[in-house]
N, C-alpha and C positions, 0 to 999 in steps of 0.2 A: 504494500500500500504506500503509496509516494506522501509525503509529509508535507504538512500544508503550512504557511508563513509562520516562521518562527517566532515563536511563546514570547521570547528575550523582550522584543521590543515594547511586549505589552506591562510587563512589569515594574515598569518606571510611569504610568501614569496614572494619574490621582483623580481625574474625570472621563467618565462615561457617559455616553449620549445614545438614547435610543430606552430595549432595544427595539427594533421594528422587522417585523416579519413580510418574508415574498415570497410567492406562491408558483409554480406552474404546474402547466398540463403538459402529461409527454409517457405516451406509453410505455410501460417496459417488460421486454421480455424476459420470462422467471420469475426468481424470488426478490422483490424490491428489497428487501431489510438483507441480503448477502450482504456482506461488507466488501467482499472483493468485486463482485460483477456488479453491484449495482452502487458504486462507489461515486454518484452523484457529488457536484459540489455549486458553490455559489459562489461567482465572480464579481464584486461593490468596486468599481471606479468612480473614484469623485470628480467634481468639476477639473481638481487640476491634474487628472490622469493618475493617480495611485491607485493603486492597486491592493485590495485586499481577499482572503479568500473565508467562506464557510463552509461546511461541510452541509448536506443538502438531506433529508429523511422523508424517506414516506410516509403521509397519511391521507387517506381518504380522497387516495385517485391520484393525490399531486406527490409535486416536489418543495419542499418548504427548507428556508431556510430564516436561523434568525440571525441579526446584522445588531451588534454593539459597539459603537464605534467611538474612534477616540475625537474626533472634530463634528461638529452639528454640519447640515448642509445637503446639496443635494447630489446626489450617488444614482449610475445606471448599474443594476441587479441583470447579470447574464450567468443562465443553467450551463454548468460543464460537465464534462464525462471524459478522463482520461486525458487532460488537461487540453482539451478540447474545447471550444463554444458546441454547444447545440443549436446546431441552427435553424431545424427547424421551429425552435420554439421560440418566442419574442423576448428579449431584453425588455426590464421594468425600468420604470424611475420612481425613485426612491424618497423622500425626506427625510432626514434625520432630525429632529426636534432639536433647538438649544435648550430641552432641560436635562439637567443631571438626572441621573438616576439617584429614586429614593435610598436603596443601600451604600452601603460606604466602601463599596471596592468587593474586590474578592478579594478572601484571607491566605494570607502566604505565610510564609513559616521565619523567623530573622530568633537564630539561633537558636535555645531551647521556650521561646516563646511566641504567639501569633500576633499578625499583624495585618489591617489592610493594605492597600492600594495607597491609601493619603501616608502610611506610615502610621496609623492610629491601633493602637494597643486591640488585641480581642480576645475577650477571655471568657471563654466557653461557659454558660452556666445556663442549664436547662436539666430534661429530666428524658429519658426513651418514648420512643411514641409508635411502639415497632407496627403494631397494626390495630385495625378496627377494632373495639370495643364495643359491643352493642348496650352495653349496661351506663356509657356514658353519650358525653358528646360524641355529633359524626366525627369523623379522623379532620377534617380540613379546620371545622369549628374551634376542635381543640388543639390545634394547632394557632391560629388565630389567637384563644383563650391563652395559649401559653406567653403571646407575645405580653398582650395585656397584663402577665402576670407578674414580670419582671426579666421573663428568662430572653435568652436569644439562640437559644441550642437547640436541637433536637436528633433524634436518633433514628430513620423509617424503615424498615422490611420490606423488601420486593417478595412477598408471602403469596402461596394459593389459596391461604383461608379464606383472604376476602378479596381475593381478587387482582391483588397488583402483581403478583408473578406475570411475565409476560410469556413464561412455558406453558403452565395450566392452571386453571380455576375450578378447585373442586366445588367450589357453590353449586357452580351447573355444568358440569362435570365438561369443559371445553378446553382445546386441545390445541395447540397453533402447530397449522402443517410444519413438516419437516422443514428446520432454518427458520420458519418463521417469527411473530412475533403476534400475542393477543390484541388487537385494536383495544379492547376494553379496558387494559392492564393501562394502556400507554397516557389514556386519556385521563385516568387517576393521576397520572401523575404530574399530568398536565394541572388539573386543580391542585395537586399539592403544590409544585410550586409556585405557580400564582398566587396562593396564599400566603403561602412562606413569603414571596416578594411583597404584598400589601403589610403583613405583618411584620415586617424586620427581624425576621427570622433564619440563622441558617440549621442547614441540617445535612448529616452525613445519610446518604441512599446506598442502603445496602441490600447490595446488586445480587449473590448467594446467602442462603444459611446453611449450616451444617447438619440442618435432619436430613435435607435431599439427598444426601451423602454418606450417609450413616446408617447400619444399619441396629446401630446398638443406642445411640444419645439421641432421645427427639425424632424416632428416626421418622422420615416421609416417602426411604425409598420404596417399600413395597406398593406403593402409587404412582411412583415417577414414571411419564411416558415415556422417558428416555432408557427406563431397566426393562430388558430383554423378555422378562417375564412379562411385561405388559403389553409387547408387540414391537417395541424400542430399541437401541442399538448396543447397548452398554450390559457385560454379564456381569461385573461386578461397582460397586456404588465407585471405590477408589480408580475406576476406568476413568470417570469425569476428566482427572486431571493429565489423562495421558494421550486419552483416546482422540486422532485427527477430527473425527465429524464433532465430536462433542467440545473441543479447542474452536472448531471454527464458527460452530454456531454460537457457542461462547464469547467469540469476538463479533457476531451479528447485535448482540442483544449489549456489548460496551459499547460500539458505535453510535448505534441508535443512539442508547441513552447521551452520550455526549454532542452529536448533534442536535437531541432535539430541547435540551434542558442545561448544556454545556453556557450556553448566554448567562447565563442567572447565576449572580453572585448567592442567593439563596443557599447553592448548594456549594457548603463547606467543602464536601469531601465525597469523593468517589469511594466507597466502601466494599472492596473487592471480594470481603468475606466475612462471617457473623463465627466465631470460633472455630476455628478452623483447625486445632487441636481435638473435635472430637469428629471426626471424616473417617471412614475406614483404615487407611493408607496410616495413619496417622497411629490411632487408637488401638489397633491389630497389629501391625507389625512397626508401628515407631519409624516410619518412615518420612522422616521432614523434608528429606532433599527434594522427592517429587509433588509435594506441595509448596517448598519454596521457589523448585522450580516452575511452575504454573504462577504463581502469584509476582514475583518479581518479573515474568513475560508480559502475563497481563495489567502491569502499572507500566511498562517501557512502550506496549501498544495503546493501550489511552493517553499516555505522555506524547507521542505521536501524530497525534490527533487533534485534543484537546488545544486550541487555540488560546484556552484564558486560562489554563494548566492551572486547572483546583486540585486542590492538595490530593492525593491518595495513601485510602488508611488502608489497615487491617484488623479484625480484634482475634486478639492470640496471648496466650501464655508467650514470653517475650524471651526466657532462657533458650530461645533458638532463634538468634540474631541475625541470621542468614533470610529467615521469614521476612525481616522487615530491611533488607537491603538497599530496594530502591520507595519504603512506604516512606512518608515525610514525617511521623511523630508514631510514637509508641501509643497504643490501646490496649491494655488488660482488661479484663472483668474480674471483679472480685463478691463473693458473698461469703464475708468470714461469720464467725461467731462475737466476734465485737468488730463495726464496723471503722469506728472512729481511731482502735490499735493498730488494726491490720492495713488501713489506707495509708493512713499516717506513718508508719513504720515498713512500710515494702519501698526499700530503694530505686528509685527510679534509674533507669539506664539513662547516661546521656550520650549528648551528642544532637538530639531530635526534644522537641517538645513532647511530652507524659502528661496523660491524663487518662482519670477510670473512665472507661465508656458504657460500663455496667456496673452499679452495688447492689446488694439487698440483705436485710441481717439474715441468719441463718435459719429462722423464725419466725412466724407472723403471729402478735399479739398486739392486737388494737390499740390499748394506750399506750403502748411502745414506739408507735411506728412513728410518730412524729419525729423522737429521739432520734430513728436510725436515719431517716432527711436529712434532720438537722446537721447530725455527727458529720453523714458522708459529706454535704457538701461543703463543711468548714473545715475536715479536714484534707480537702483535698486544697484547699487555699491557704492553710495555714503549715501545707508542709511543703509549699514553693512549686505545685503543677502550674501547669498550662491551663490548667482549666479546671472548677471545678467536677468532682467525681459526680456521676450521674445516673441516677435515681435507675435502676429498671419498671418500677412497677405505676404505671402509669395513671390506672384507672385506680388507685388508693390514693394519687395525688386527687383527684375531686372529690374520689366516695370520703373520705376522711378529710376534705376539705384543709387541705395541707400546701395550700400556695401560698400564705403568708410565707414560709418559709425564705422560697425562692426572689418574693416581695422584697423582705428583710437582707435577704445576702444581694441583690442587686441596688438597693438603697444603699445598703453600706459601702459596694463596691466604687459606686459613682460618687460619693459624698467623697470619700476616702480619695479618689483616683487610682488605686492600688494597681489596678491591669499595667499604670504605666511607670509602676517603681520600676526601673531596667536592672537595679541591683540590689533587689529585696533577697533573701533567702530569711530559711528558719534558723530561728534563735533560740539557744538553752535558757529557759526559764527557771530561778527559783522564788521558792516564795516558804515566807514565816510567817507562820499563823497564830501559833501557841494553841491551836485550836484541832483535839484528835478528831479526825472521821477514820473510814475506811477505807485500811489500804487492797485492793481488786490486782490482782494476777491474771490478765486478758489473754490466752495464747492467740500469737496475730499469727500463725502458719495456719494454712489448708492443707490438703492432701499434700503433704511435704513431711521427712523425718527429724523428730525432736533432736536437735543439736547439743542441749546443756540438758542438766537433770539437777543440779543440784541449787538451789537460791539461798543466799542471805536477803532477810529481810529487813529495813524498808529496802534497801539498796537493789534488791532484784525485783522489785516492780515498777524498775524502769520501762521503756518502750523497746531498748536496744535488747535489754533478757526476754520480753514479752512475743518478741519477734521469732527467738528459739526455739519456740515450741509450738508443734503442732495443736491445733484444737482438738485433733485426732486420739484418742488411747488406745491402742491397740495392745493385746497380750503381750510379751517378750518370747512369749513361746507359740504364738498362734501363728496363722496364715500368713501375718504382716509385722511378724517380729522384727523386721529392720525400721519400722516407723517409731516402736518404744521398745528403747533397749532394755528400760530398767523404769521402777517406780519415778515420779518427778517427786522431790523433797523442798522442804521450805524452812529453814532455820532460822527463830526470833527468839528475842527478850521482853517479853509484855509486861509493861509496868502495871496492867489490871489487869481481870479475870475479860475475858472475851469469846465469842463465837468465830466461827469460822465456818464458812458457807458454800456450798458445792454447787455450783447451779450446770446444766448440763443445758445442749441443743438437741440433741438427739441420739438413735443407738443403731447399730447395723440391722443389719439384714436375718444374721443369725444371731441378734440376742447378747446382751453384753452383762458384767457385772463389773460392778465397781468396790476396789477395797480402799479404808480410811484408816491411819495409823497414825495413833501422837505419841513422841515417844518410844516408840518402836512395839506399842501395845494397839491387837487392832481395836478400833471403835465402832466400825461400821462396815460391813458386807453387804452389799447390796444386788440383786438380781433383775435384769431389764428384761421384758420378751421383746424378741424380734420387732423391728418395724421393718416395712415394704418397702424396696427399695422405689426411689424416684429423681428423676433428672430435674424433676418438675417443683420450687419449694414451695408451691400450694398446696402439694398433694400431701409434704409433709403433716404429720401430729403434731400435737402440742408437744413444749419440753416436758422432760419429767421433774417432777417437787424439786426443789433445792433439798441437800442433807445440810446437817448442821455440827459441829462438831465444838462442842465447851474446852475452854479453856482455862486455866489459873495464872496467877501472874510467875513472870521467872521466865527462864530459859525454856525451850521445845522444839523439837524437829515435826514437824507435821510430812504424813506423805501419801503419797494419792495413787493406785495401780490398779492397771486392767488385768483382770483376770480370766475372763469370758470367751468364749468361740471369737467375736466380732469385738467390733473398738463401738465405745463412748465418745460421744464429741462435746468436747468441755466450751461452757460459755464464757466461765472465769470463778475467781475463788476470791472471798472475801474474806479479809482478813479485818477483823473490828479493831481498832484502833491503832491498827498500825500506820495508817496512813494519815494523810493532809486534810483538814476538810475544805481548803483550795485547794483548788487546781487553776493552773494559766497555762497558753501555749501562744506563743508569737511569732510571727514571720516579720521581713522587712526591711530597713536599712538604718545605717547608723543615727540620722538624725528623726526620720518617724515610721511607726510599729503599728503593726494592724495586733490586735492580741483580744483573746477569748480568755474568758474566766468562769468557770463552774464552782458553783458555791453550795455547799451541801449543807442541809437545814440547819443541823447544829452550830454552823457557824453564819448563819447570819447574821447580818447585825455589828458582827464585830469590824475590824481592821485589817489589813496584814500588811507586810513589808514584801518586796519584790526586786528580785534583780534582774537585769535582759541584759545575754551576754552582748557584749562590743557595741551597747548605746551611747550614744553621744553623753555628756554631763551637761549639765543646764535644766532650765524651766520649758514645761510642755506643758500646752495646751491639748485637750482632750474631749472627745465624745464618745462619752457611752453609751450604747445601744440596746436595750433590753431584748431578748429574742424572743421572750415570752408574748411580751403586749408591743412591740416596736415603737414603744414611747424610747425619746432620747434624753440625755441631761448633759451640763457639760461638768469638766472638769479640770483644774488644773495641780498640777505635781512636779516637782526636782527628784532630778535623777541624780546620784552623787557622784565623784568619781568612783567607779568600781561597779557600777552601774545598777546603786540602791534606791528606789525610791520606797519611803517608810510612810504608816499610817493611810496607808489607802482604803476606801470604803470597800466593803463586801454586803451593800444593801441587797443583792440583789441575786436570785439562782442561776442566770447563765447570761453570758451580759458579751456582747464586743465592745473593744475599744481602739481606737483610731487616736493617738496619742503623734504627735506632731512638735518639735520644738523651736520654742519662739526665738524671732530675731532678736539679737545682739544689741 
């Protein structure tokens, strides 16, 4: 495929004009949507002879192109074919309007952070919006709704649930001939992005998911017209990525898509794939190179192409860095058992812009869920992403009525201007209370093997030890003896008698037990039955009871072990009064600090002192933000050298502050 007027020159400008679409008639023999034979484009010369090119898409009889251009003014539109005019078809003329376009450029990438066109900061904060929802808004509405809400992000699935695959739509069970593509699917998505464009909205369109592919995770291939058993081409699901017809029709349905929605800054990101760690290829024989290979082809053929070269992602487990070769920013998904440990504490690769493109806690309980929002998307800000980390479950942001959230972090973001600190990062917080709460032991690993086993306490319920260990317990002696070698242990000096509290997310498939020892005497044996397994965390049960385990004051090793066929999956362990009843966490730069404070009942009311490593010294200025009610207050404080500031208020249970130091 011959490559169309180089991307470069587009990159450098800060105004768009248009865009405006041209039409023609012009019969074609075959499959219009082939990307190689029916490789259409569209020739724009302006008054003073420049020349520009589009790429050209079928719909509904014609040839359409759209035209975004860098000067207003008026331009003749001629149909080409293998760098050819078609002659028989007429040359347009064209208008280009002098007004800008409402969005601010398309987003590029300027180092490990996003940025428009003008060079203006963008920082991803929205929530997934993978497909229809019948229990809420239509898809387009809440789409829309999300703009109004605060956010600017979103996440969409080219799905056959409801339609927007342009393979097949099991609704009404319809089929696009061989190469082709569904008229029905394309025109959704015609309405999404036109909303997205009204709304000031972008979104990454994700082009595969991994059930089509899978025959074990989500799976959708025993339906796929393309599996062999259905009449189809492909014997096994991992053929997709190797197989010639299924590559080329594969590159039918990236073309299209960037000819006919490539114009629209709406669309962040080309989304090549929805977890792509669980595909056959992958998940059966651990084979990455031939899905890395497929995936870094198919971003070097939309690169190609793509005229206004919007960014391309991927969303993947990232320990295989060959995956995201030629993608322009890293996407993990994550659903730990604390969301706000595991976000916050999974080091990001650099090099590329990082951020979660899925969270969800490990559990759904009602009056929780606001928490796991909240948590994920402050700490995806407060630990120096790109973007904050992003919601999966969509349709609990309205049923639970949970956009303040989104409201609250995009107020603060703007108030703040924080997207455009260039040299914020996170900073080590401490703080003095004189005031005990509880010190909680979060394991922020998933299916990953415990690294440490043994804690001092307070000092191992940092985030760096938190990080060691699995949320997993599996036997030492069972199936998955290399994930826990041994019991995890916790060694404290309690100044008073205390509890200590087990809480769990869940238990395998064959049934788990859990043992409790203080002191090296057991206290607790416990017996779980089986849950069913699921890919799915709706399908999950509730957790089980928390255990509790007394304590006296003095010295104690406490210690926690699976003993059972399957693993336990730990939420975290609470340790009473070992801990801070603050908590702070800050990102930022040396003269002003974005920073969060969680204040636990006991200590409200009271003060504490606080240090932020490498702050400037001086007097700051301050706004604190309530996350509860989004009422603000101000405040002011001295930072001293050494970077203490003393007597600060704890009126409040979970508060930001945007701390600022005044001029000289």
């Amino acid at each position: 495929m011959a490559s169309i007027i180089s991307p470069l020159i587009f990159l450098f400008t800060s105004a768009w004009y248009g865009p405006v679409q041209v039409s023609f008639d012009h019969a074609h023999e075959g499959n219009p949507y082939d990307h190689e034979t029916a490789d259409y484009r569209v020739e724009f010369v302006s008054e003073k002879g420049g020349q520009e090119e589009r790429l050209a898409y079928y719909d509904d009889g014609q040839w359409k192109a759209w035209y975004l251009a860098r000067q207003p003014g008026n331009y003749q539109a001629r149909l080409t074919f293998g760098g050819a005019v078609v002659e028989a078809v007429d040359s347009q003329d064209i208008v280009v309007p002098a007004d800008e376009i409402s969005a601010s450029g398309f987003v590029r990438v300027r180092g490990e952070r996003f940025e428009t066109d003008e060079g203006l900061p963008f920082f991803p904060l929205g929530h997934n919006l993978g497909w229809q929802d019948n229990r809420i808004l239509d898809l387009t509405d809440q789409l829309a709704w999300m703009g109004r809400s605060g956010m600017n992000w979103a996440r969409i699935w080219a799905c056959h649930w409801d339609g927007k695959s342009p393979i097949f739509d099991t609704r009404d069970d319809s089929v696009a001939p061989d190469g082709e593509l569904l008229p029905s699917a394309l025109k959704q998505w015609d309405r999404i992005v036109s909303v997205a464009d009204a709304a000031g909205m972008r979104f990454q369109l994700v082009l595969f998911h991994h059930g089509l592919f899978s025959s074990e995770v989500n799976s959708n291939w025993d339906i796929h017209p393309w599996n062999k058993a259905n009449g189809g081409f492909l014997e096994h699901p991992g053929d997709f990525f190797t197989d010639p017809k299924a590559i080329r029709w594969t590159k039918n349905w990236l073309r299209h898509a960037v000819a006919r929605w490539g114009h629209s800054p709406s669309v962040m990101a080309w989304e090549l794939f929805n977890e792509i760690e669980w595909v056959d290829p992958v998940r059966k024989n651990h084979d990455w190179d031939s899905v890395a290979t497929w995936a870094n082809s198919m971003a070097g053929m939309i690169r190609s192409i793509d005229t206004h070269q919007h960014l391309i992602a991927i969303s993947s487990e990232v320990e295989h860095t060959a995956l995201y070769a030629k993608m322009d920013f890293y996407q993990p998904h994550i659903y730990p058992a604390d969301v706000f440990t595991s976000i916050s504490g999974t080091p990001a690769v650099k090099g590329k812009p990082w951020f979660f493109g899925e969270y969800g806690g490990a559990n759904f309980i009602e009056d929780r869920e606001r928490g796991v929002v909240r948590n994920g998307i402050w700490a995806g800000i407060l630990s120096g992403h790109a973007g904050a980390a992003s919601y999966w479950y969509w349709e609990r942001v309205v049923m639970l009525d949970l956009a303040s959230e989104y409201l609250n972090a995009s107020r603060i973001l703007g108030v703040s201007g924080f997207p455009g600190w260039a040299e914020s990062e996170p900073r080590r917080v401490t703080v003095r209370s004189g005031i005990e709460g509880t010190g909680s032991f979060k394991p922020g690993l998933g299916w990953k093997a415990t690294r440490r086993y043994a804690f001092d306490l307070p000092e191992g319920l940092s985030a760096v030890h938190q990080m060691e260990v699995s949320a997993y317990m599996n036997s030492h002696t069972g199936e998955h003896a290399e994930m826990t070698r041994e019991p995890l242990q916790f060694s404290f000096n309690a100044a008073k008698e205390g509890v200590i509290r087990v809480r769990l997310t869940g238990v395998g498939a064959k049934g788990a037990e859990m043992v409790l020892s203080l002191d090296g005497q057991e206290v607790s044996r416990k017996a779980y039955d089986p849950q069913p397994p699921s890919h799915d965390p709706n399908d999950w049960p509730p957790p089980p009871d928390p255990v509790e385990v007394s304590f006296a004051a003095g010295p104690h090793v406490f210690s926690i072990a699976s003993s059972g066929v399957d693993w336990f999956r730990l939420e975290g362990i609470d340790f009473g009064g070992l801990g801070q009843g603050i908590h702070a966490y800050a990102v930022g730069e040396d003269d002003r600090i974005l920073m969060r404070t969680v204040v636990a009942p006991e200590a409200l009311g009271s003060t504490f002192d606080l240090q932020i490593e490498g702050i400037a010294p001086g007097s700051y200025e301050g706004r604190v933000f309530d996350l509860d009610t989004g009422e603000e207050r101000a405040i002011d404080c001295v930072f001293e050298t050494g970077g203490w500031a003393k007597g600060l208020p704890a009126g409040l249970a979970d508060t930001v502050w945007i701390l600022t130091r005044k001029e000289k």
